[in-house]
mmCIF file as Biopython writes it, N, C-alpha, C and O atoms, coordinates in Angstrom:
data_model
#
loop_
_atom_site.group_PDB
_atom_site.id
_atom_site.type_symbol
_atom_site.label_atom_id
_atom_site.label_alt_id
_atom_site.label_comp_id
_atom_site.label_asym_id
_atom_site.label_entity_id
_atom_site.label_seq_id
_atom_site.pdbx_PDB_ins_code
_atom_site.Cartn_x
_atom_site.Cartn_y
_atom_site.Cartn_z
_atom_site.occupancy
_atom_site.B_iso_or_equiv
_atom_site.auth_seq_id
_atom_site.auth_asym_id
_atom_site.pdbx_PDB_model_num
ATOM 1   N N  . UNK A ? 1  ? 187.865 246.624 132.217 1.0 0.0 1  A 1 
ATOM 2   C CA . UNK A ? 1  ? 186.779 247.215 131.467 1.0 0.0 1  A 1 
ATOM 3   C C  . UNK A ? 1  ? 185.513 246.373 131.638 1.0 0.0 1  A 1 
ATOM 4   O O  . UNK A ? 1  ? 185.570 245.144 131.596 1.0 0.0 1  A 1 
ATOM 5   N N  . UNK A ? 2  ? 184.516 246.954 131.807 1.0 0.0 2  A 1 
ATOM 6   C CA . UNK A ? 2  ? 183.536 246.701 132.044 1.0 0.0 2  A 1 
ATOM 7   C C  . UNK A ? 2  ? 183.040 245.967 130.535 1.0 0.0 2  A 1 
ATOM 8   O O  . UNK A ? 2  ? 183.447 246.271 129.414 1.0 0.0 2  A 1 
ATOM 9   N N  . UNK A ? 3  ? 181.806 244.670 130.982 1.0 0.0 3  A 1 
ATOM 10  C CA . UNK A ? 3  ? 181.669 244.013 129.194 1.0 0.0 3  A 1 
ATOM 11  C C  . UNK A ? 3  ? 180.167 244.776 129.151 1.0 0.0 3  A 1 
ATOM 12  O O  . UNK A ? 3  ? 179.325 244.975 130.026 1.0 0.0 3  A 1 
ATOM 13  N N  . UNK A ? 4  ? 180.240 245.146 127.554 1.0 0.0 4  A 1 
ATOM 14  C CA . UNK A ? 4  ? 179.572 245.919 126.914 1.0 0.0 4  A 1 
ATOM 15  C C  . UNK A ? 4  ? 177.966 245.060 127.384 1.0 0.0 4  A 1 
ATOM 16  O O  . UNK A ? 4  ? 177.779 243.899 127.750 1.0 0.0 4  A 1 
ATOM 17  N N  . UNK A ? 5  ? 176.858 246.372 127.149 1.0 0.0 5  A 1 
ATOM 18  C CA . UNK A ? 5  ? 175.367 245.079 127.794 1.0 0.0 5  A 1 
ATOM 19  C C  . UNK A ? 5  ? 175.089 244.347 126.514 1.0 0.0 5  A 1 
ATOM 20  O O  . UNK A ? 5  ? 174.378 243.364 126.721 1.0 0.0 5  A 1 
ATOM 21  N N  . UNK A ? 6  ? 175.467 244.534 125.097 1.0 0.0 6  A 1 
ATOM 22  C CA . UNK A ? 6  ? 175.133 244.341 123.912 1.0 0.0 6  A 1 
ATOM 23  C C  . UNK A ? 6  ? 175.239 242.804 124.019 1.0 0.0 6  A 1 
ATOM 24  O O  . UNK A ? 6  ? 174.358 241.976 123.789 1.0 0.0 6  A 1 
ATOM 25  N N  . UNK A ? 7  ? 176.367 242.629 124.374 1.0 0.0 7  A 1 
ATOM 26  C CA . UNK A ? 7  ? 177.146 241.282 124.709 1.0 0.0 7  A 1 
ATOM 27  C C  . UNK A ? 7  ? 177.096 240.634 126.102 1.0 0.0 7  A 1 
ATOM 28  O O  . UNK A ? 7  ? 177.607 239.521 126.220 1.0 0.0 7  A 1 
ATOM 29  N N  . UNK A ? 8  ? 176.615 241.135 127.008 1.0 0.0 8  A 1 
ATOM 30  C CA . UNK A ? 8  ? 176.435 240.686 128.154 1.0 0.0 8  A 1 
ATOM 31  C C  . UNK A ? 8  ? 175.031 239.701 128.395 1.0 0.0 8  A 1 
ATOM 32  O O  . UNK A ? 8  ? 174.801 238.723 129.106 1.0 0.0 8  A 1 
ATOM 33  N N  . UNK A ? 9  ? 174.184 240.547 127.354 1.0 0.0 9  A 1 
ATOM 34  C CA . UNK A ? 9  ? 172.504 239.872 127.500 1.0 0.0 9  A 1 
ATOM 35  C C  . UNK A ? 9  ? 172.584 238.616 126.981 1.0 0.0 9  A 1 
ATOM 36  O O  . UNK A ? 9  ? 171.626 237.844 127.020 1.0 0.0 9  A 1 
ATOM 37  N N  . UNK A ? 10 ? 173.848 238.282 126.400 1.0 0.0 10 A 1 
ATOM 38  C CA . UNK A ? 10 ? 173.585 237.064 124.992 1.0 0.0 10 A 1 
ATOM 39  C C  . UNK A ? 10 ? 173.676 235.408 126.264 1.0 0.0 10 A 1 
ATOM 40  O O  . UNK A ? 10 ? 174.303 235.087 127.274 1.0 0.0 10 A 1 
ATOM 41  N N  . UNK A ? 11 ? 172.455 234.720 125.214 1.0 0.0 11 A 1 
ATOM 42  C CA . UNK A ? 11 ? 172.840 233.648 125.923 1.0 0.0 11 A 1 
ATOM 43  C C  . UNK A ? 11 ? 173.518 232.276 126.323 1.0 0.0 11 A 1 
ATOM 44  O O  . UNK A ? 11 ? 173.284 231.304 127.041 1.0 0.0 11 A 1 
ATOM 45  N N  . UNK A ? 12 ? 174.688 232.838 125.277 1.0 0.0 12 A 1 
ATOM 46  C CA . UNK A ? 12 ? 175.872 231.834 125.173 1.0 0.0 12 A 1 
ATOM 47  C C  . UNK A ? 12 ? 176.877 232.861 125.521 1.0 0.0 12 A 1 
ATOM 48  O O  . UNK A ? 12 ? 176.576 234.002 125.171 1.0 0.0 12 A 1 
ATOM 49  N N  . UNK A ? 13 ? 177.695 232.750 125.966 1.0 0.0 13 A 1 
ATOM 50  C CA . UNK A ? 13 ? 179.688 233.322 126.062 1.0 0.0 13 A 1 
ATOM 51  C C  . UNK A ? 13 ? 180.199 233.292 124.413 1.0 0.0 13 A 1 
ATOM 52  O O  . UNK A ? 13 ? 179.965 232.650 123.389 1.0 0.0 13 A 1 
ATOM 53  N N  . UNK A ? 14 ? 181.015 234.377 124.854 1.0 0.0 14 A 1 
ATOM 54  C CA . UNK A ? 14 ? 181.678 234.406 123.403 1.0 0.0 14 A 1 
ATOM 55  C C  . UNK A ? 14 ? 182.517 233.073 123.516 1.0 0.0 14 A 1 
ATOM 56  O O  . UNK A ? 14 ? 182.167 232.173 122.753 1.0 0.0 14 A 1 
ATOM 57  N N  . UNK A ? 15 ? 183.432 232.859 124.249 1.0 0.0 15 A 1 
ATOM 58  C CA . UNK A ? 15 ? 184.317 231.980 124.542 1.0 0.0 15 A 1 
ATOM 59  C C  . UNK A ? 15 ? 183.957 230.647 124.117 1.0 0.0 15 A 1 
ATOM 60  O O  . UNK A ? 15 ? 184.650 229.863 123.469 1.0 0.0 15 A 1 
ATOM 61  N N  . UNK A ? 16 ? 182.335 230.425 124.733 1.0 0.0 16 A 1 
ATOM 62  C CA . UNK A ? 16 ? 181.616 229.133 124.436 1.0 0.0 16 A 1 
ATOM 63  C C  . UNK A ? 16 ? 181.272 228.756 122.861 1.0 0.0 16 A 1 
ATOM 64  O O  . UNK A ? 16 ? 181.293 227.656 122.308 1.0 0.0 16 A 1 
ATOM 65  N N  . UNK A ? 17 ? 180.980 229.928 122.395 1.0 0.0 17 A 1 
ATOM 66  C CA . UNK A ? 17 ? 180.978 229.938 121.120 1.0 0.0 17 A 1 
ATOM 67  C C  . UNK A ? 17 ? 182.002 229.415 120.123 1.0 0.0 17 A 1 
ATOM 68  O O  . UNK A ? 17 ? 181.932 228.359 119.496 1.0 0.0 17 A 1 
ATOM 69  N N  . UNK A ? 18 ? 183.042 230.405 120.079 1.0 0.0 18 A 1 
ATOM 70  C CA . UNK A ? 18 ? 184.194 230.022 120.036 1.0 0.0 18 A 1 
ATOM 71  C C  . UNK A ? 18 ? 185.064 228.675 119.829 1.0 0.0 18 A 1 
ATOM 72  O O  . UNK A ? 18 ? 185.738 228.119 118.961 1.0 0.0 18 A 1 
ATOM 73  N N  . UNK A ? 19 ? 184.624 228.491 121.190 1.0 0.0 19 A 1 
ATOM 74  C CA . UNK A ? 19 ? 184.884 226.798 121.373 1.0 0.0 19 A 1 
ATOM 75  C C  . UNK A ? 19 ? 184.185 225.681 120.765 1.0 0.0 19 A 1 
ATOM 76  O O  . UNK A ? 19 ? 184.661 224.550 120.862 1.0 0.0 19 A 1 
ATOM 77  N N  . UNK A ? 20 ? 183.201 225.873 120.206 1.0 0.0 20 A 1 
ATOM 78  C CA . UNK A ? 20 ? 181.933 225.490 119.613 1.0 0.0 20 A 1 
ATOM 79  C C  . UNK A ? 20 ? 182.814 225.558 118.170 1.0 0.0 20 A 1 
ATOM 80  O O  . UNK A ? 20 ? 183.492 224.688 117.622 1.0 0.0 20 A 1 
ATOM 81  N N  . UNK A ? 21 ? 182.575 226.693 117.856 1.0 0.0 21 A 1 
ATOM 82  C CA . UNK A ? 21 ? 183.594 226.537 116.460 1.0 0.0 21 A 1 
ATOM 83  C C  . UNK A ? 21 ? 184.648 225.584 115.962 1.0 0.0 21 A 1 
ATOM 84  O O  . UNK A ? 21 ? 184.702 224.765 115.045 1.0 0.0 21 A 1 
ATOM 85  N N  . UNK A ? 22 ? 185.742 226.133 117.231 1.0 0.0 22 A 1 
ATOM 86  C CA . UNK A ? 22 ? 186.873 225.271 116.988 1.0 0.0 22 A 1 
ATOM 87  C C  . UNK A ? 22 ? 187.053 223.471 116.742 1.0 0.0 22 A 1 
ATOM 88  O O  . UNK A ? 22 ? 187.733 222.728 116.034 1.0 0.0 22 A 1 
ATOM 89  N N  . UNK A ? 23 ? 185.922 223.335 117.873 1.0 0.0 23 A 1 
ATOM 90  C CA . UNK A ? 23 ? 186.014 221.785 117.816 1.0 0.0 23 A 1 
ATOM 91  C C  . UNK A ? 23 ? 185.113 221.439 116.324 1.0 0.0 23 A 1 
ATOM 92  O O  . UNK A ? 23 ? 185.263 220.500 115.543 1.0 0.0 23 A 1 
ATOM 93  N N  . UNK A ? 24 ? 184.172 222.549 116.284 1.0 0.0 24 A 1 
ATOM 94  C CA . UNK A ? 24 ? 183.484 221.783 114.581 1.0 0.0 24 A 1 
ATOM 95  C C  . UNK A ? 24 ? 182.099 221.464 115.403 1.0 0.0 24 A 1 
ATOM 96  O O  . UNK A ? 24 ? 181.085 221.503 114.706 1.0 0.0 24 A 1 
ATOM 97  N N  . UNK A ? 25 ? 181.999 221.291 116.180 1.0 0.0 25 A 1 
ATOM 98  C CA . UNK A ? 25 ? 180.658 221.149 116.653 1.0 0.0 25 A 1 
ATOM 99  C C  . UNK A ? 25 ? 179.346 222.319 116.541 1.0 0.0 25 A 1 
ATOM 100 O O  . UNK A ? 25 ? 178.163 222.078 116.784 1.0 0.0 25 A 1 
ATOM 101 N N  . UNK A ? 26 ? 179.748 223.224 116.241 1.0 0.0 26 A 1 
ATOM 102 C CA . UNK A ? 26 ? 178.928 224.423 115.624 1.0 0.0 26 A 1 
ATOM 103 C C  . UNK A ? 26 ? 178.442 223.928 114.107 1.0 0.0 26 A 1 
ATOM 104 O O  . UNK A ? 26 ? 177.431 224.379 113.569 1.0 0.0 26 A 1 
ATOM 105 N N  . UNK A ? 27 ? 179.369 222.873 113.464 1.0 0.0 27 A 1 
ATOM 106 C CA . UNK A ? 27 ? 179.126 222.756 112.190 1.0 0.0 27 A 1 
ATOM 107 C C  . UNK A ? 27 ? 177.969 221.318 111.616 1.0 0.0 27 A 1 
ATOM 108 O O  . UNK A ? 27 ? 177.644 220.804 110.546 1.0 0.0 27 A 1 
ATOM 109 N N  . UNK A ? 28 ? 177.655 221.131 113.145 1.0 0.0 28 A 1 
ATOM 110 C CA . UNK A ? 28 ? 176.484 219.333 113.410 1.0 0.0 28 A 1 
ATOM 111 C C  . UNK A ? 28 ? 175.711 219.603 112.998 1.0 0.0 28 A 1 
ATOM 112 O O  . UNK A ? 28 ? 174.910 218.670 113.046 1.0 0.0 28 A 1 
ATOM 113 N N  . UNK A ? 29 ? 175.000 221.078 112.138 1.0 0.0 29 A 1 
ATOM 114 C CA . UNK A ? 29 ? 173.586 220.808 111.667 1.0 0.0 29 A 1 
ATOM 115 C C  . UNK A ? 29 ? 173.984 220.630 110.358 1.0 0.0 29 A 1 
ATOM 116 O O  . UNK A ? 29 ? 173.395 220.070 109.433 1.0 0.0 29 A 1 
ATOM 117 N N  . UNK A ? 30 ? 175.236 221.267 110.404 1.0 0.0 30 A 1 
ATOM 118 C CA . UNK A ? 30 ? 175.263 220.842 108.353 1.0 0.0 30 A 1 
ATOM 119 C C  . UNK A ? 30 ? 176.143 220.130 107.876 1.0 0.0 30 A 1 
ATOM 120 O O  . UNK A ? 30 ? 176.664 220.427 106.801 1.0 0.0 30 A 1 
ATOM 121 N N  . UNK A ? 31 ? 176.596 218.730 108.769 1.0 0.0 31 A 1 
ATOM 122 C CA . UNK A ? 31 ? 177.280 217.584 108.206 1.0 0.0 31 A 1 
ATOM 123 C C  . UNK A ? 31 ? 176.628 216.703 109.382 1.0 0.0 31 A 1 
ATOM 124 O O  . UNK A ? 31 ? 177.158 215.636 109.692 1.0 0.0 31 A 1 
ATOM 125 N N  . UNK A ? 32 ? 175.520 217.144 110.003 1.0 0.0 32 A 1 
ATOM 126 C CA . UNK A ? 32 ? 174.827 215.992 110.627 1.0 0.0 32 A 1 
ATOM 127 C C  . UNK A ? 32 ? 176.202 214.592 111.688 1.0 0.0 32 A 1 
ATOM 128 O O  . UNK A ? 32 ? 177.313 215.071 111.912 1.0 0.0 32 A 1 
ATOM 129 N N  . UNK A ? 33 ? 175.984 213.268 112.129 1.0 0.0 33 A 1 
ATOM 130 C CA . UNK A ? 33 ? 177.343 213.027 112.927 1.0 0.0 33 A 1 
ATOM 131 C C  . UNK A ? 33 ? 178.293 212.934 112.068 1.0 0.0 33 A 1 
ATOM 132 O O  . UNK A ? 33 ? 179.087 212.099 112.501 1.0 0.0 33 A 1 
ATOM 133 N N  . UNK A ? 34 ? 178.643 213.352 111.064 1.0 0.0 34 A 1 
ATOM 134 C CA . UNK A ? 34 ? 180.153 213.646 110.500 1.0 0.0 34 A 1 
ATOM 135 C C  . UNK A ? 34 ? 180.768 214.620 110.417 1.0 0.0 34 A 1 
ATOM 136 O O  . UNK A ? 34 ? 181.486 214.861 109.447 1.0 0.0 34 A 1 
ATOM 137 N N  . UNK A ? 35 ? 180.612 215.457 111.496 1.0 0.0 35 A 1 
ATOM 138 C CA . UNK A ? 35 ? 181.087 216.573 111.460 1.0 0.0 35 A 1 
ATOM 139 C C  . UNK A ? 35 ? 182.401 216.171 112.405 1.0 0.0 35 A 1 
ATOM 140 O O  . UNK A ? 35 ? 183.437 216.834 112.376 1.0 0.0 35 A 1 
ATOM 141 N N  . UNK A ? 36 ? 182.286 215.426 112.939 1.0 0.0 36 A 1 
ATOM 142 C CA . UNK A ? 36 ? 183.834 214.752 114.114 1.0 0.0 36 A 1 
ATOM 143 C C  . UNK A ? 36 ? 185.011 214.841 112.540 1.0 0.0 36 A 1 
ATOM 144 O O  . UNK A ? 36 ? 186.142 215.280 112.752 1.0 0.0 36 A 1 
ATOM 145 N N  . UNK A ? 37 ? 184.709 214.489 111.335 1.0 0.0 37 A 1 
ATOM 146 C CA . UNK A ? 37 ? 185.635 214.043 110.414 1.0 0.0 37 A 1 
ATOM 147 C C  . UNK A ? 37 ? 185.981 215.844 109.972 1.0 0.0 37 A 1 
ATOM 148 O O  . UNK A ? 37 ? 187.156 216.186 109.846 1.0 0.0 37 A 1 
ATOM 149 N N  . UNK A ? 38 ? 185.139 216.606 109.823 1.0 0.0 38 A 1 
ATOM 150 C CA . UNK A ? 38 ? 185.300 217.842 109.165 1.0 0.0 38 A 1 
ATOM 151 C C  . UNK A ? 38 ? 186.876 218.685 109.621 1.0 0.0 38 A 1 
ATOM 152 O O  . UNK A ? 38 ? 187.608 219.300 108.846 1.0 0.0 38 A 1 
ATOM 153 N N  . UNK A ? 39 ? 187.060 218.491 110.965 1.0 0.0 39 A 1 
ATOM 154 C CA . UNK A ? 39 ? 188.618 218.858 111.508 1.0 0.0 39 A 1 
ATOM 155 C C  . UNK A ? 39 ? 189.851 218.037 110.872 1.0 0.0 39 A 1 
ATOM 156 O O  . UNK A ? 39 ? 190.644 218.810 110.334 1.0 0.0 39 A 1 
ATOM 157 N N  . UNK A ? 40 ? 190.218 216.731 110.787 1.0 0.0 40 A 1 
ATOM 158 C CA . UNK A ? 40 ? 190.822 215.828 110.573 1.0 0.0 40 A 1 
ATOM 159 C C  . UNK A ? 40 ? 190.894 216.151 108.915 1.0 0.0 40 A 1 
ATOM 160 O O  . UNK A ? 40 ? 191.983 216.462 108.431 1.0 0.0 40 A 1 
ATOM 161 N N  . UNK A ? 41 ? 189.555 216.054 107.969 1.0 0.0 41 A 1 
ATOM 162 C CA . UNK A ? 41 ? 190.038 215.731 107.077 1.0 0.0 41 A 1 
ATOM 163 C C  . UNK A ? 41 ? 190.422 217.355 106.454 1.0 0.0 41 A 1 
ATOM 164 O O  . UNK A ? 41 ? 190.983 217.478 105.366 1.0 0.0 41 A 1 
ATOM 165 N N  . UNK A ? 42 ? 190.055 218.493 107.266 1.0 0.0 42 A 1 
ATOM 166 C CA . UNK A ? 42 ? 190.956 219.866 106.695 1.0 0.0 42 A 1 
ATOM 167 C C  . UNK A ? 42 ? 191.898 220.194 106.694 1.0 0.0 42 A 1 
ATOM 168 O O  . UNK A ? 42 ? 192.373 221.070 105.972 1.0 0.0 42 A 1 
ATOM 169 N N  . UNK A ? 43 ? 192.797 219.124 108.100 1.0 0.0 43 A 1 
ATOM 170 C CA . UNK A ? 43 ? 194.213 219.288 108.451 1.0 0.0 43 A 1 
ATOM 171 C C  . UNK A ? 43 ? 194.471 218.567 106.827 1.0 0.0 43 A 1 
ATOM 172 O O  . UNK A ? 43 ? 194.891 219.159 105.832 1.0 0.0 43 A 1 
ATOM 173 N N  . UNK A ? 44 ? 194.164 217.447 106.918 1.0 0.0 44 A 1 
ATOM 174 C CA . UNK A ? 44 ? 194.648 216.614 105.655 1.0 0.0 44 A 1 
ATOM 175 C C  . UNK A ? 44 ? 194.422 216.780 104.209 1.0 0.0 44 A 1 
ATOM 176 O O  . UNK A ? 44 ? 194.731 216.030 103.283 1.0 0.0 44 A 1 
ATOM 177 N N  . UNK A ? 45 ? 193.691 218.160 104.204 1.0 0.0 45 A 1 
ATOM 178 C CA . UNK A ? 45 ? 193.424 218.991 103.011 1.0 0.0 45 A 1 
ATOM 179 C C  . UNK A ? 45 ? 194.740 219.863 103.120 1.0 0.0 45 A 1 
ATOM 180 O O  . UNK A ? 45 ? 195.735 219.736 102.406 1.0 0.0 45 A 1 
ATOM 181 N N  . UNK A ? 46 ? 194.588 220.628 103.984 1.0 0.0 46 A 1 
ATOM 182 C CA . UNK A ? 46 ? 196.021 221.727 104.282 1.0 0.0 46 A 1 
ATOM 183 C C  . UNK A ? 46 ? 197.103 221.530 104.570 1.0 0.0 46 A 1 
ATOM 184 O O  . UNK A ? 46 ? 197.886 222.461 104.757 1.0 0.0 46 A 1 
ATOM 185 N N  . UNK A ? 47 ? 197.500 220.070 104.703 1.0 0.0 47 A 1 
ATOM 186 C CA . UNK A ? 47 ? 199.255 219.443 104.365 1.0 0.0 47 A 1 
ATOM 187 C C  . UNK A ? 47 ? 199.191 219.555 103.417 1.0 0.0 47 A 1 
ATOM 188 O O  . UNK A ? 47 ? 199.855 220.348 102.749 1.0 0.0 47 A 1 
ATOM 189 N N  . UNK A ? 48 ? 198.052 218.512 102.871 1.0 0.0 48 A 1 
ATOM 190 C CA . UNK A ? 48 ? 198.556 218.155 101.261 1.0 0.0 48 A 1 
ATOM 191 C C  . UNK A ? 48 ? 198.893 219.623 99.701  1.0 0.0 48 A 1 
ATOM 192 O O  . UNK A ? 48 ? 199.401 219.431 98.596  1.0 0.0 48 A 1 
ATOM 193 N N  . UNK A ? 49 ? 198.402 220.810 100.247 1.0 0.0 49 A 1 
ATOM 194 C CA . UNK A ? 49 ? 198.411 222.247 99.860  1.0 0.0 49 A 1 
ATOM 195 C C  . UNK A ? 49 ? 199.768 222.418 100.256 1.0 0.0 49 A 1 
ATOM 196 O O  . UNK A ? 49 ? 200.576 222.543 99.336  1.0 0.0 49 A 1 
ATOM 197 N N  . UNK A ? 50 ? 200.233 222.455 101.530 1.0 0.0 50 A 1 
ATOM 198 C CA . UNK A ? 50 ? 201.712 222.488 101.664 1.0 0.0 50 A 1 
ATOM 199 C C  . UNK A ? 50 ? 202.562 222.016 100.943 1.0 0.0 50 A 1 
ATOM 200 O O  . UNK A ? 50 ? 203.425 222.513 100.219 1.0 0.0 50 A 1 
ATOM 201 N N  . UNK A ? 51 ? 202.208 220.813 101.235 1.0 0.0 51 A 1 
ATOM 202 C CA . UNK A ? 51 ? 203.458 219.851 100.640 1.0 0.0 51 A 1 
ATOM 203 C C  . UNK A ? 51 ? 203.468 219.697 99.134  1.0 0.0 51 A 1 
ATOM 204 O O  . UNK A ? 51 ? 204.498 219.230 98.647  1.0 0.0 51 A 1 
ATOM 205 N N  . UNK A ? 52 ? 202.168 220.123 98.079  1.0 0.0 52 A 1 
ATOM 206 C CA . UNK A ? 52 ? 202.475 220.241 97.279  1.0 0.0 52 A 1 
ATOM 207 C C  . UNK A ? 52 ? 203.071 222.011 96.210  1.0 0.0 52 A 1 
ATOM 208 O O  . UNK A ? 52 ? 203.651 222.280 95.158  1.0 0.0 52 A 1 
ATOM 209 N N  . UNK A ? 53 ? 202.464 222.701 97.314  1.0 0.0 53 A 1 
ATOM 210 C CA . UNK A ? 53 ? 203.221 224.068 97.245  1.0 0.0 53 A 1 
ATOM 211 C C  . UNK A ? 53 ? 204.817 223.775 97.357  1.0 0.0 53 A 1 
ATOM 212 O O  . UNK A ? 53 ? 205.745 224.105 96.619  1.0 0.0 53 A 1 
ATOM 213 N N  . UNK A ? 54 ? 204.790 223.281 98.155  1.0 0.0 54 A 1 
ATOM 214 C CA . UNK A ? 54 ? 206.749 223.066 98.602  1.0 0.0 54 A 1 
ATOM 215 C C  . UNK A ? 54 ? 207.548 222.371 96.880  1.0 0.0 54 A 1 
ATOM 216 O O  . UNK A ? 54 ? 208.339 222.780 96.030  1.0 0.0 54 A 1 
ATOM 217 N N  . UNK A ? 55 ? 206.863 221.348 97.096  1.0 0.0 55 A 1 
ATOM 218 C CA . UNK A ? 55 ? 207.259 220.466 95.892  1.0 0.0 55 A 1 
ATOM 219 C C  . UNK A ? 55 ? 207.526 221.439 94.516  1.0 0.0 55 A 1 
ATOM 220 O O  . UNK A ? 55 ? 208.606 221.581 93.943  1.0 0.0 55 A 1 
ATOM 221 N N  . UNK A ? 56 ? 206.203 222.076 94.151  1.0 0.0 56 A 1 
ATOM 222 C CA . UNK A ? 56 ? 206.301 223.182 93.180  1.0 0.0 56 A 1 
ATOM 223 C C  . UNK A ? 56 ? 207.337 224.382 93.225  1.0 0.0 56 A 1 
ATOM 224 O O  . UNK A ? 56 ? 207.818 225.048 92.307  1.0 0.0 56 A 1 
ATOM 225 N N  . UNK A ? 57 ? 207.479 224.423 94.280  1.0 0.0 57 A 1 
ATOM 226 C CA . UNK A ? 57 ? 208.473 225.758 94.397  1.0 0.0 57 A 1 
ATOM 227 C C  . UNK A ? 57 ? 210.099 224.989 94.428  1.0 0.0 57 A 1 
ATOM 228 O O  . UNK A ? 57 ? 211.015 225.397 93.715  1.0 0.0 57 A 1 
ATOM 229 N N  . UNK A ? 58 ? 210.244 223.747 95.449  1.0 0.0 58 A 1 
ATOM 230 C CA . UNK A ? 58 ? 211.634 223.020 94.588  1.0 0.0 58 A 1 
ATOM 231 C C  . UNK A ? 58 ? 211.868 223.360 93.736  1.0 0.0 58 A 1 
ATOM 232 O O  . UNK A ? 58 ? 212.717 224.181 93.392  1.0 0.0 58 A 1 
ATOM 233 N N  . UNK A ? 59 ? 210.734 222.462 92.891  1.0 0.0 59 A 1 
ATOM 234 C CA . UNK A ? 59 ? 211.449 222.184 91.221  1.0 0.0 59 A 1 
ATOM 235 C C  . UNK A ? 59 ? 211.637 223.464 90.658  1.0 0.0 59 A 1 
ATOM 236 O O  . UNK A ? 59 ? 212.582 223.662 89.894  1.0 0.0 59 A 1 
ATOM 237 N N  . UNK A ? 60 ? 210.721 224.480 90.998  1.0 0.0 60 A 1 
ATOM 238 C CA . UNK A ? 60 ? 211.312 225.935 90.547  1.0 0.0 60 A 1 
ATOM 239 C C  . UNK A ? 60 ? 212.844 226.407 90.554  1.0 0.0 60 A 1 
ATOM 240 O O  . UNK A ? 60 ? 213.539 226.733 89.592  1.0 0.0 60 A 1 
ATOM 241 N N  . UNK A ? 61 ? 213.142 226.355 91.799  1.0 0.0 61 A 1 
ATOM 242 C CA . UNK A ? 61 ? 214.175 226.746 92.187  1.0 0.0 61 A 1 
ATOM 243 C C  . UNK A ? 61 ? 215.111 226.340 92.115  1.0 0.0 61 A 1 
ATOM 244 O O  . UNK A ? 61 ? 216.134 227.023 92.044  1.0 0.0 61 A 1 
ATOM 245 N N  . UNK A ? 62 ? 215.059 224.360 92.103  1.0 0.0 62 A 1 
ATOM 246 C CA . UNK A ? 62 ? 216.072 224.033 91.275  1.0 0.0 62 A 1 
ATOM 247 C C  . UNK A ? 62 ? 216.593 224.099 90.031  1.0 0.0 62 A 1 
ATOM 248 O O  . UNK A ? 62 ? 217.731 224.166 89.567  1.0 0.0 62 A 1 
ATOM 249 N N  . UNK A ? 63 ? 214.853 224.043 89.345  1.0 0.0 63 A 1 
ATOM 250 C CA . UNK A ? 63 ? 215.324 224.891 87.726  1.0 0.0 63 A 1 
ATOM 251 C C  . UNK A ? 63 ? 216.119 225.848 87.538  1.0 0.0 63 A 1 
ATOM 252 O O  . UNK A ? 63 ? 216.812 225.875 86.522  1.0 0.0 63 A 1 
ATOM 253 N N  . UNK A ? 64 ? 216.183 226.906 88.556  1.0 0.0 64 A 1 
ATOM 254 C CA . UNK A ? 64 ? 216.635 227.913 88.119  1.0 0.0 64 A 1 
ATOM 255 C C  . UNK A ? 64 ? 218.324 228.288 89.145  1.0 0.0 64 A 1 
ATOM 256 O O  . UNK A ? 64 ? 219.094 229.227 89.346  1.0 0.0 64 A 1 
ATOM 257 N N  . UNK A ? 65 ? 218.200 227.295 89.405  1.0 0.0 65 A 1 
ATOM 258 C CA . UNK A ? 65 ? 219.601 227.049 89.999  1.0 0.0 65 A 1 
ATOM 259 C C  . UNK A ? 65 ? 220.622 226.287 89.127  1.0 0.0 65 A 1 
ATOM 260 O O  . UNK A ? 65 ? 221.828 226.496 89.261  1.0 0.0 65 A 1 
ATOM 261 N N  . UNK A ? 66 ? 220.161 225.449 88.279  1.0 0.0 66 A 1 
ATOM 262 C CA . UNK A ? 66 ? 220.957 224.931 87.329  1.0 0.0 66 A 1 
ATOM 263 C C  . UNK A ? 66 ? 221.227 225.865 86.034  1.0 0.0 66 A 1 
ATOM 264 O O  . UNK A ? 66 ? 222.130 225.792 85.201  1.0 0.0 66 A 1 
ATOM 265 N N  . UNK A ? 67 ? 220.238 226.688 86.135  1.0 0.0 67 A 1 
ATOM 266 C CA . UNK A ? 67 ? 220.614 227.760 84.559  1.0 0.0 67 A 1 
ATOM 267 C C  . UNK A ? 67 ? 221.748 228.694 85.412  1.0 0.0 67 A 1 
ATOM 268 O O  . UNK A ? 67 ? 222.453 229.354 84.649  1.0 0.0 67 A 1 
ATOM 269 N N  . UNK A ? 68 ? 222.040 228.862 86.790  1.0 0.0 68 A 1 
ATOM 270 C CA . UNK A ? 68 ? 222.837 229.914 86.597  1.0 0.0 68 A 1 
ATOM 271 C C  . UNK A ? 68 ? 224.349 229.328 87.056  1.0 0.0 68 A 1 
ATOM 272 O O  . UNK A ? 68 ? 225.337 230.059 87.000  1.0 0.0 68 A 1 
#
């Protein structure tokens, strides 16, 4: 398929973009050079959501494994 001209005229790639995103480097005007930390410390936001989701749902379940 042919790429649409809407998207063809632009003067970045979607892909480039994209990639721009992912690494966080799209995000350098609004954490200025700390934006290298903005990846790292979201992983280490979104374990700690895990692991304390997990924890919460244990003790649930063990609660309710001992009543029956």
């Amino acid at each position: 398929t042919p790429m649409p001209d809407r998207i063809s005229n632009l003067p970045m790639s979607l892909w480039n973009v994209m990639l721009e995103v992912h690494t966080a480097r799209f995000f350098k005007f609004l954490f200025g050079d700390f934006y290298i930390l903005f990846i790292p410390l979201f992983g280490i936001f979104s374990l700690t959501i895990l692991i304390t989701g997990l924890v919460v749902w244990l003790k649930v379940y063990w609660r309710r494994k001992r009543r029956a």
